[in-house]
N, C-alpha and C positions, 0 to 999 in steps of 0.2 A: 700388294704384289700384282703387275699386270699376267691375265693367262693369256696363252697362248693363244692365236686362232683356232687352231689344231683344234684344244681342247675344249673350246668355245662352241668347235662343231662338232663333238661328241656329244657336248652336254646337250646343245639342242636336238640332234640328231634323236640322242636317248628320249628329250621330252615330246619329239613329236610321236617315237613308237607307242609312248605310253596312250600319249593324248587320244591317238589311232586306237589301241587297245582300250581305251576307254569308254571310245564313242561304240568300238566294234560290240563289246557286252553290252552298252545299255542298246542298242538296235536289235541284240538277240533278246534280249529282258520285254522289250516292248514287244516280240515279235507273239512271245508268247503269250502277253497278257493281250494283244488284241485277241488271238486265236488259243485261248484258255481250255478247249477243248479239242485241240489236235493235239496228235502226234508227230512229231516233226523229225528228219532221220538227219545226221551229222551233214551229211553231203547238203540237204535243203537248206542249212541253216548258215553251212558256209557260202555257198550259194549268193546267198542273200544279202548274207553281210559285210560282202565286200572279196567275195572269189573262192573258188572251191580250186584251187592247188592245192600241193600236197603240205607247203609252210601255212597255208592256210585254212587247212584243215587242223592241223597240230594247234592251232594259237585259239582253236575256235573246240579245240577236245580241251585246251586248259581253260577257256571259259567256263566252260560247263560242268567240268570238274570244281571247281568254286562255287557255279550256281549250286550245285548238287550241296557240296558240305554247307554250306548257309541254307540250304531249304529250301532254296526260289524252285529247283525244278527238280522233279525224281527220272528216275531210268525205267524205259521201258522195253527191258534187251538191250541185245547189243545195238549201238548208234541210233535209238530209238528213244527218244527225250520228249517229257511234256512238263507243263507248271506246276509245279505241286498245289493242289487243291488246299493247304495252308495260307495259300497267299489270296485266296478266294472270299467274299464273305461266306458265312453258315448260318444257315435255320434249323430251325427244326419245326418237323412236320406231319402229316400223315399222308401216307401213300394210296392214289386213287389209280388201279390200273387200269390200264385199257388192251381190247384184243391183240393189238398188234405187239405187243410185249413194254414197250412205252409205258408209261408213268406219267400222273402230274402230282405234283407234291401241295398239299394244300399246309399254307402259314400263315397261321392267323393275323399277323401283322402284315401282309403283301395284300395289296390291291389283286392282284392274278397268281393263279396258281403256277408255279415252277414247273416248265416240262423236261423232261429224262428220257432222252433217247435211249432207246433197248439195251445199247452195250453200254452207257452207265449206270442202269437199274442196280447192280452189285446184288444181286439176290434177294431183295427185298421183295416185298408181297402187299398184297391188297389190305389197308388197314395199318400196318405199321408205322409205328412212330419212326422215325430217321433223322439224320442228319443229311442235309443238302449244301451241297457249294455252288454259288452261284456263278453262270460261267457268262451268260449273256442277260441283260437288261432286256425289257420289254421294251419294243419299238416302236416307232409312231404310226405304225398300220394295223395294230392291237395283237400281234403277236404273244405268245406268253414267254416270260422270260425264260431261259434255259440251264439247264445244270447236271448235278453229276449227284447221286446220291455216295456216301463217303461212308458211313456207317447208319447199322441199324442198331436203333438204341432200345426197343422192344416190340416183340411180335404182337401182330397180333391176335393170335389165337383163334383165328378165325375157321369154324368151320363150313366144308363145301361140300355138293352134293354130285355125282357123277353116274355114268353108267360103265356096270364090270365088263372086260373082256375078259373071260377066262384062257387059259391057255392050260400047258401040263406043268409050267412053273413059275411063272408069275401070273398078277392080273393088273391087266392094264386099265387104268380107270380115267378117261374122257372127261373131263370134267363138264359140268351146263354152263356154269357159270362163263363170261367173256373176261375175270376180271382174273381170273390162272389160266394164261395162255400157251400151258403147256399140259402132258399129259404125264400122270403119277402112275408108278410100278409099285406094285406090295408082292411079299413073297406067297406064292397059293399057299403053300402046307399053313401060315401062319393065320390063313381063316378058311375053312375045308367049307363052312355056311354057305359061303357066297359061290353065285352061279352064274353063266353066264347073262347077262341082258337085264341083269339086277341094276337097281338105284341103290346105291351107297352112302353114305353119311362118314366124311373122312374129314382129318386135319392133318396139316403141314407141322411137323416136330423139329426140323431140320430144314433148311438148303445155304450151302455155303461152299465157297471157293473146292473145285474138284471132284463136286458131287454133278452130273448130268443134270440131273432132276430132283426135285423135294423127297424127304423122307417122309413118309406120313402112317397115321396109325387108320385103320378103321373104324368107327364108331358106332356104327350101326348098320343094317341091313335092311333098308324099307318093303322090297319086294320088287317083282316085275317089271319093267319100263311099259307104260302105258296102262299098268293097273289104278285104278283111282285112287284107291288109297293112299298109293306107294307114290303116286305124283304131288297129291296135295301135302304129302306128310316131308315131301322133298321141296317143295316152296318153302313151308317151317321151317326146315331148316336149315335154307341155304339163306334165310334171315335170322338164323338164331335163334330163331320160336320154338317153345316147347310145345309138342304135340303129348303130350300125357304129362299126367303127377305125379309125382312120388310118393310112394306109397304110406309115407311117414306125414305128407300131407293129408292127404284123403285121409289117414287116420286121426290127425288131428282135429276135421273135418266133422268124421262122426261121434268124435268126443265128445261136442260141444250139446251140452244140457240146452233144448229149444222149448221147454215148458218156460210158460209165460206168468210168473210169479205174484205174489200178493201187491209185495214192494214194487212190482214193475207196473201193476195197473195205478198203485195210489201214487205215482211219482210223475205218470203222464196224464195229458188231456186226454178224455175218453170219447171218440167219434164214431161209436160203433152202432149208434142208434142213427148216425145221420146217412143220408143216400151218397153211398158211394160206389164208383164199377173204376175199371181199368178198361183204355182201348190200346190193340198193338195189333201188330200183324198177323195174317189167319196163322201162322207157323211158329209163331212168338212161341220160346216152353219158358222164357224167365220174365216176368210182369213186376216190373221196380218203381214206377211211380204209379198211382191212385191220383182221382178226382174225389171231391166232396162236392154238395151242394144242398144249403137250405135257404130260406127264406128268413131274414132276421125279424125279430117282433117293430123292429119301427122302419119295416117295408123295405131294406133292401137286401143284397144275395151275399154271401157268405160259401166262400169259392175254397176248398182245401185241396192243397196240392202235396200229396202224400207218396215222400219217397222209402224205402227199401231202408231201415235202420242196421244197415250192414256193422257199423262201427260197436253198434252192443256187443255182436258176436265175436267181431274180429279187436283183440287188444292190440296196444301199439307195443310195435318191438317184440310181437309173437312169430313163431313158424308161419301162421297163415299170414300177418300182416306182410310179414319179410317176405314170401311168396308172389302176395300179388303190387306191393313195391317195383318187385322183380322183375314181375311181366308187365305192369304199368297201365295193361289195356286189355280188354277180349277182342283178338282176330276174327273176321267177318271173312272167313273164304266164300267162293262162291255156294257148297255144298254141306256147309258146315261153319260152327262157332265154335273157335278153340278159349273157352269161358276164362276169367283173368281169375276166377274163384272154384275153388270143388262144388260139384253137384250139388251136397248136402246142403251149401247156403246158396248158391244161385237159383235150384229149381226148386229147394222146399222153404228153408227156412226165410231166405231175404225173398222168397216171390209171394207177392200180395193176389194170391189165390183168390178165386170166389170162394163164400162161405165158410172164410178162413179168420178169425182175429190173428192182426198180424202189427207188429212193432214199428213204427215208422220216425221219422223225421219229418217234421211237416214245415210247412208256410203257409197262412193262413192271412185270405185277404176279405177285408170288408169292401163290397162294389158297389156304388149305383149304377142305373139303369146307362148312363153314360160312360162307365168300366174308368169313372176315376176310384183310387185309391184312397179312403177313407178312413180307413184302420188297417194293420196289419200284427201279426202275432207268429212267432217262432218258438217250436221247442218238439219237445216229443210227446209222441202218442200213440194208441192203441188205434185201432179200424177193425172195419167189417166189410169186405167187398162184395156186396149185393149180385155183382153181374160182372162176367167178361164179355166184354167186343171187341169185335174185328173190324178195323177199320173200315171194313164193304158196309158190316150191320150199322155200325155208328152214322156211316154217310148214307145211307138210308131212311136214318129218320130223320137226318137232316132234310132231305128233299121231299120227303111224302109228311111227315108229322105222326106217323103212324107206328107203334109198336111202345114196349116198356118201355119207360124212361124217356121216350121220344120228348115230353114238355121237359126234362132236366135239360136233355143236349142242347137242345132247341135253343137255349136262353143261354148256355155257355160259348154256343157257334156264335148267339151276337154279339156278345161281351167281346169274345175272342177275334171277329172278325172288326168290330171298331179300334182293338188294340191292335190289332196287324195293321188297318190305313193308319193309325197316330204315327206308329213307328215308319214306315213307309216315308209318311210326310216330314218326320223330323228329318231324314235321310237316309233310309235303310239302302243298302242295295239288295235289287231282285236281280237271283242266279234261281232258275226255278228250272231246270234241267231235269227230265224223268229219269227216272230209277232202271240200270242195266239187271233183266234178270236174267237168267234161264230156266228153261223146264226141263228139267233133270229126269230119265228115269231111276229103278230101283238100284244098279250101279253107278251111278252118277252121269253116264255120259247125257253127252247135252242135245237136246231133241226140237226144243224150241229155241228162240229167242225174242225177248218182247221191253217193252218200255212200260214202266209201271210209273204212272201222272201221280202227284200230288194234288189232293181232293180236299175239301173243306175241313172233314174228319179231322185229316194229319194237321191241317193249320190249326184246329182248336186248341187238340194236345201241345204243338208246338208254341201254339202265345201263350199257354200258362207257363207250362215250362222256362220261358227266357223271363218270363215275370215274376215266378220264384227263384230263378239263378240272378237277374239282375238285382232283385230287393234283396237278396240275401249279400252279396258284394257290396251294397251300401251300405246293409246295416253294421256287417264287419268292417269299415275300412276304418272310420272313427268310432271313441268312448267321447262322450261328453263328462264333460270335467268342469265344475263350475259354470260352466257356460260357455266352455270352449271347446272345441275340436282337435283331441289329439291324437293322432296315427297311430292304426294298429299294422301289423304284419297279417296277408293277406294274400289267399291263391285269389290270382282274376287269369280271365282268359282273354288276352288282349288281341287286338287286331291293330295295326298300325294304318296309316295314312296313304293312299299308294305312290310310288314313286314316281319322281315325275319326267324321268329320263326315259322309264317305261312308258308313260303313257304319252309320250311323244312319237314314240315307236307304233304306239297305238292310232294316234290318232291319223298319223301316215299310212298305216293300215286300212281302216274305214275309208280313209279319203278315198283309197283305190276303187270301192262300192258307190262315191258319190252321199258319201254320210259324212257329216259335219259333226266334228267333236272339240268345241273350243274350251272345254274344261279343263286347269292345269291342276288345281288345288283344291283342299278345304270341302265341303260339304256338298259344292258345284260339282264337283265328280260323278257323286252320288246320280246327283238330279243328270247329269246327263247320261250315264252309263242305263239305267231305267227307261231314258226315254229311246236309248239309242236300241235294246233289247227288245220294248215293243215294236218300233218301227220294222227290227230284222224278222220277227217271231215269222215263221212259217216259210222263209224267202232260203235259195238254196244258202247262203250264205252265213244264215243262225249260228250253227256249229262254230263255225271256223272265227266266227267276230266273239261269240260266246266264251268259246276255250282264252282267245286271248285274254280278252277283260280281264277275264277270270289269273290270267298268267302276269297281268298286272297290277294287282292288289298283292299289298304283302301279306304272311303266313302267318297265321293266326299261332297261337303262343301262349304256355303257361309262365307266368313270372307273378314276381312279389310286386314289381313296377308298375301300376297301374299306369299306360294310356290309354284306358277306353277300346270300342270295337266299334271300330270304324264301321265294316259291313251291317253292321246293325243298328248304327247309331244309339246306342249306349254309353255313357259315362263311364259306368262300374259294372262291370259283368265278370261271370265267374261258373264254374259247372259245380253245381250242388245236385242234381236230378237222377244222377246215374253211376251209382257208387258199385253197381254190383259188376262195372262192368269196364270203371274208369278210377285209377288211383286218387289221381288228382280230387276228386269227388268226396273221397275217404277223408281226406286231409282237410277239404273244405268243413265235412258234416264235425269232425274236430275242432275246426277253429274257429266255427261256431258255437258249439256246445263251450265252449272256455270260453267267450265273449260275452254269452248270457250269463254265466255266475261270475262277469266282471273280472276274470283273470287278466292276468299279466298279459302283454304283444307278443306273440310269438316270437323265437330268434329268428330275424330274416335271414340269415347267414344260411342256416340250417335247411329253412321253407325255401330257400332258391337255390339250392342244389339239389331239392328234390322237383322243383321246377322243370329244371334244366333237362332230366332225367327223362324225368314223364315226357316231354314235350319230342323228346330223341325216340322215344318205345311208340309215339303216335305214329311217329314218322315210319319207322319202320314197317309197324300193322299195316300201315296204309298202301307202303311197298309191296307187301304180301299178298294181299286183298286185289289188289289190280294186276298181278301177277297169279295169282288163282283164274281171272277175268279171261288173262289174256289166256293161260291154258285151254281154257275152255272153248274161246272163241276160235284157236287155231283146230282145235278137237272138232266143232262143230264145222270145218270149212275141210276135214278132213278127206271127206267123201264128194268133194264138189271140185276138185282140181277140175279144171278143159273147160269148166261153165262160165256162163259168161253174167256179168251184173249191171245195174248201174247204180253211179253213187256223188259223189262230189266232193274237188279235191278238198280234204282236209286239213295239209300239211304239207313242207316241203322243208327240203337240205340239198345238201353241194350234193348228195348219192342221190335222191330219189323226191317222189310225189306220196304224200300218203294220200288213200282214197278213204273216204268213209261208206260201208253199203248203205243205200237208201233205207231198206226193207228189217237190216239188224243191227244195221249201226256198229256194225262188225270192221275193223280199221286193218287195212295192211299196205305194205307200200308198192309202189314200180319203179323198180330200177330207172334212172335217165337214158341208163347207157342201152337200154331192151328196145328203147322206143324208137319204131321202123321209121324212114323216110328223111333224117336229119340229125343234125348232132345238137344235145341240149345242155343247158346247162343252167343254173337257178343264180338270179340276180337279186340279191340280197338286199339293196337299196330297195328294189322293187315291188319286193313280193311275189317276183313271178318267176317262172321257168320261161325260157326260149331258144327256140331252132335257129340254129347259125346261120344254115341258106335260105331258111323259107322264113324268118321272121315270126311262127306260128307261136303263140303265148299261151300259155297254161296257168292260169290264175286259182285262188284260191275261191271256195266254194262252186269254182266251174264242175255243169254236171258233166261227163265222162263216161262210159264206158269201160270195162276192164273183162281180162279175164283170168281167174285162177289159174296162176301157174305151178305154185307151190307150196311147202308146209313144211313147217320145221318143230316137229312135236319137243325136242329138245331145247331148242332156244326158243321156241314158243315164237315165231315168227312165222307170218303171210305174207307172200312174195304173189303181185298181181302183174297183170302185164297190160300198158294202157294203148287203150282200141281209139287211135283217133279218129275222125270223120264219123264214126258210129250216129244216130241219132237215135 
């Protein structure tokens, strides 16, 4: 049947409206998914896609009433519409925050971390696990990708440290941390303890949709802002660190029966007649490894290297094992050792006292006069330490020959200094950076500051040391089995290879000093990083070439995985030396003692997640310990704002110049934006900062001038102000 024209141009008529409605939703659908994290208002949208009348507003409200029932886009208000974050990929992650309220979300599987602008944070906190929608891809200028966090899938539990405002009904508490950048209210009556200008120990229990601000309990009350105690006990714990035991420890502690039994002497090698002393620092109270030395009967030295038999004391899967598990490490603040074990085995039982018999774990090596390895023997035993010294006494009879024991050290300095060049020459790298200390008086504040060298002394202790930790990672890695080698489970302490993205960064760095670094790989690193070290040593630039290097080598590491440590040029290494004061240590002097009576491989499964563990609690002490540093350093610069110093730069960013003091090697930065005469700003290809009108360059290790402008006892920051032209 023929139709009509008429009808013909109905029917088209109708398929071009569609076609038009067709095109008009998929222009609004794109519009969103380019721009995934806007909000977009009815008017914009008809706007856009083809005329904001009032038939075109209507046709563009039933669009989005569709997008809406299908998911594609939720409501936000009235004529207020965005993508629904369903149509987004999702991660999951942990939240790293930053001051500005901002977020990046770190996923294990993304090359870069996700960043969250403030009003997508959704309540989430520093630490938490979450879900992330991802709204933008990272771009070719290295951006980081961008997103929206959607849900928190669990907190975490993190506690923070602040200072109280009291009031007559609530108290407001400031928090130090930059990573809760806001501030938390508690109700007074609900802790009458606390005072005004107190450090507090609090956690977030709460914040969600309606709430201002987090709910949070208090947890403690340290004391004073700027009392010592109450400062150093608020670094603890705004890493998580226990500053005290629990008293169900320390009694577990003193339970332990420390008589040294019949079955305990016939069961060890007995080295109580042979000469032995411990050296450690004049302030050392816990002494965990021992020397031995005699003269064997067919003329050469017989070297014993006697550690701390912590693992007698401590069983596995007890109170105390679970404890120091827990903390993984002992903290080194500036002013104190927060010990990884109770008193009773740190300073009595596991310390190899003088004129003490004391339980050890040993390694025992046979040397000629050449310090090659001729015999060696592992197991336990009994001692007697003759003598303590102090690293000064020790290095004393190193250089005169004069006093007790002077011909024992004498002969272990040489052994010990021919095995520091072998290693050196196989490829060690030298990072030989002195020691940051201070001089404390009887309240802790800081009166001096000083650089403490590394002397002959510390190198003897330290090549036995890595010569019982590397022989003992040998000897566990393989059983021999018929005549073949087959893998046990094993803690080593690896160091990996350095990267070589970084050290291209690197070597563009040096270049700016006029130092050649054609090293990319493999062992040549080594050799040139050492040679590039002496050539800087003493020149103002050390610092600033030194920290680099150093920032590109990669991070040393516990695992089951053996590759070797690179820094040291070792195969197999591993920490057996220092159990009373290192988890990982525990678990080594175990997996030895099961190796020597031929047991089974440990479950690796098991041994690297407690890898994992440990390596995470280093990391943290380590956080704490230099955050102890910096307290102090601002503490000591406290009294010196207006003064003036000099120093050389040892840093830079898009905000500022860090200087380093010449005299205490005390670090704070200058603002760019403080600096008189020009507008600057840091050129990152570069290296350098530079003045817009005047061309003037500010380089790394340039000496400089500054002067103290400020102190930030709470965030533990020095703010200097740089004096150019100064000489």
């Amino acid at each position: 049947m023929k139709q009509s024209k008429k009808s013909v141009s109905r029917k088209s008529s109708a398929n071009r409206r569609a076609d038009s409605l067709s095109i008009r939703s998929a222009f609004i659908v794109n519009m969103f998914r380019e721009f995934p994290e806007r909000v977009f208002s009815l008017k914009q949208l008809a706007s856009a896609s083809g005329g904001n009348s009032r038939d075109g507003r209507y046709v563009v409200r039933d669009i989005l009433e569709e997008l809406i029932s299908t998911g594609v886009v939720v409501s936000h208000g009235r004529d207020k519409f965005q993508l629904s974050t369903s149509q987004l990929p999702h991660f999951r992650g942990t939240v790293d925050m930053v001051a500005s309220g901002a977020a990046y979300v770190r996923v294990e599987d993304l090359e870069y971390d996700i960043y969250v602008n403030p009003r997508n944070v959704n309540y989430a906190l520093e630490g938490d696990l979450v879900e992330v929608a991802l709204h933008r891809q990272a771009n070719r200028d290295g951006d980081n990708p961008e997103g929206a966090i959607t849900r928190i899938i669990e907190r975490a539990n993190k506690q923070y440290v602040g200072v109280a405002e009291v009031s007559r009904a609530v108290i407001f508490v400031r928090p130090d941390s930059r990573k809760l950048p806001m501030d938390v209210f508690f109700p007074r009556k609900a802790y009458p303890e606390v005072h005004d200008g107190d450090k507090v120990v609090f956690r977030i229990e709460e914040w969600h949709e309606g709430l201002k601000s987090p709910k949070g309990v208090i947890v403690d009350v340290l004391g004073p802002m700027g009392d010592n105690d109450a400062e150093m006990h608020a670094i603890l714990a705004e890493y998580d660190l226990p500053y005290r035991f629990e008293p169900e420890i320390d009694a577990a502690a003193e339970a332990i029966d420390g008589r040294i039994t019949e079955r305990d002497y016939a069961e060890r090698r007995d080295f109580r007649g042979v000469t032995t002393f411990t050296v450690d620092p004049a302030d050392a109270k816990d002494f965990d490894d021992a020397l031995s030395i005699r003269k064997t009967d067919d003329g050469f030295w017989e070297i014993g290297v006697h550690i701390a038999d912590v693992t007698h004391y401590i069983r596995p899967e007890s109170l105390l094992d679970q404890e120091a598990r827990d903390r993984g490490t002992s903290v080194y603040l500036v002013d104190r050792t927060v010990p990884m074990l109770p008193e009773r085995l740190c300073n009595e039982l596991c310390s190899l006292r003088p004129n003490e018999e004391k339980l050890c774990f040993s390694a025992v090596f046979k040397l000629n006069d050449d310090a090659e390895i001729l015999d060696e023997w592992f197991g336990r035993t009994v001692i007697y330490s003759d003598r303590r010294f102090t690293y000064a006494e020790a290095q004393a009879r190193i250089e005169t020959g004069v006093g007790d024991y002077a011909e024992e050290i004498g002969v272990m300095n040489r052994l010990a200094q021919i095995m520091r060049a072998a290693r050196f020459k196989a490829g060690a790298v030298s990072f030989e950076r002195g020691e940051f200390k201070f001089i404390l008086d009887e309240k802790g504040k800081p009166l001096g500051v000083y650089t403490k060298e590394q002397k002959e002394s510390n190198q003897m202790i330290e090549e036995f040391m890595l010569l019982a930790n590397r022989r003992v990672a040998e000897f566990c890695t393989f059983r021999n089995e018929n005549g073949r080698k087959v893998p046990r489970t094993m803690v080593y302490r690896v160091h990996d290879e350095p990267n070589e993205e970084k050290l291209t960064r690197f070597r563009d760095f040096v270049l700016r000093f006029g130092y050649q670094f054609r090293a990319s790989k493999g062992r040549a690193v080594a050799k040139a990083i050492n040679k590039l070290v002496g050539e800087v040593k003493g020149r103002p630039e050390e610092n600033a070439i030194q920290s680099l290097a150093v920032r590109s080598m990669a991070k040393a590491l516990y695992t089951t995985d053996n590759v070797g440590h690179y820094g040291l040029a070792f195969k197999y290494y591993t920490h057996f030396t220092s159990p009373i004061r290192r988890y990982p240590d525990m678990m080594v002097h175990r997996l030895l003692a099961r190796y020597l009576e031929n047991g089974k491989s440990a479950d690796k499964r098991k041994i690297e997640a407690q890898c994992v563990y440990a390596t995470e609690r280093e990391i943290v002490a380590s956080e704490a310990e230099r955050a102890s540093i910096k307290y102090k350093m601002v503490e000591f610069m406290q009294d010196k704002i207006g003064e003036m110093f000099k120093g050389h730069v040892s840093g830079m960013s898009e905000w500022g110049v860090y200087v380093e003091l010449e005299d205490t090697h005390i670090e704070g930065m200058a603002f760019l934006r403080d600096i008189e005469g020009d507008f600057y700003s840091y050129d990152d290809a570069r290296f350098e900062v530079v003045g817009r009108a005047t061309g003037r360059r500010i380089v790394f290790g340039e000496e400089v001038w500054i002067r103290v402008k400020g102190v930030d006892m709470r965030r533990r920051t020095i703010d200097f102000e740089l004096i150019l032209g100064k000489k």
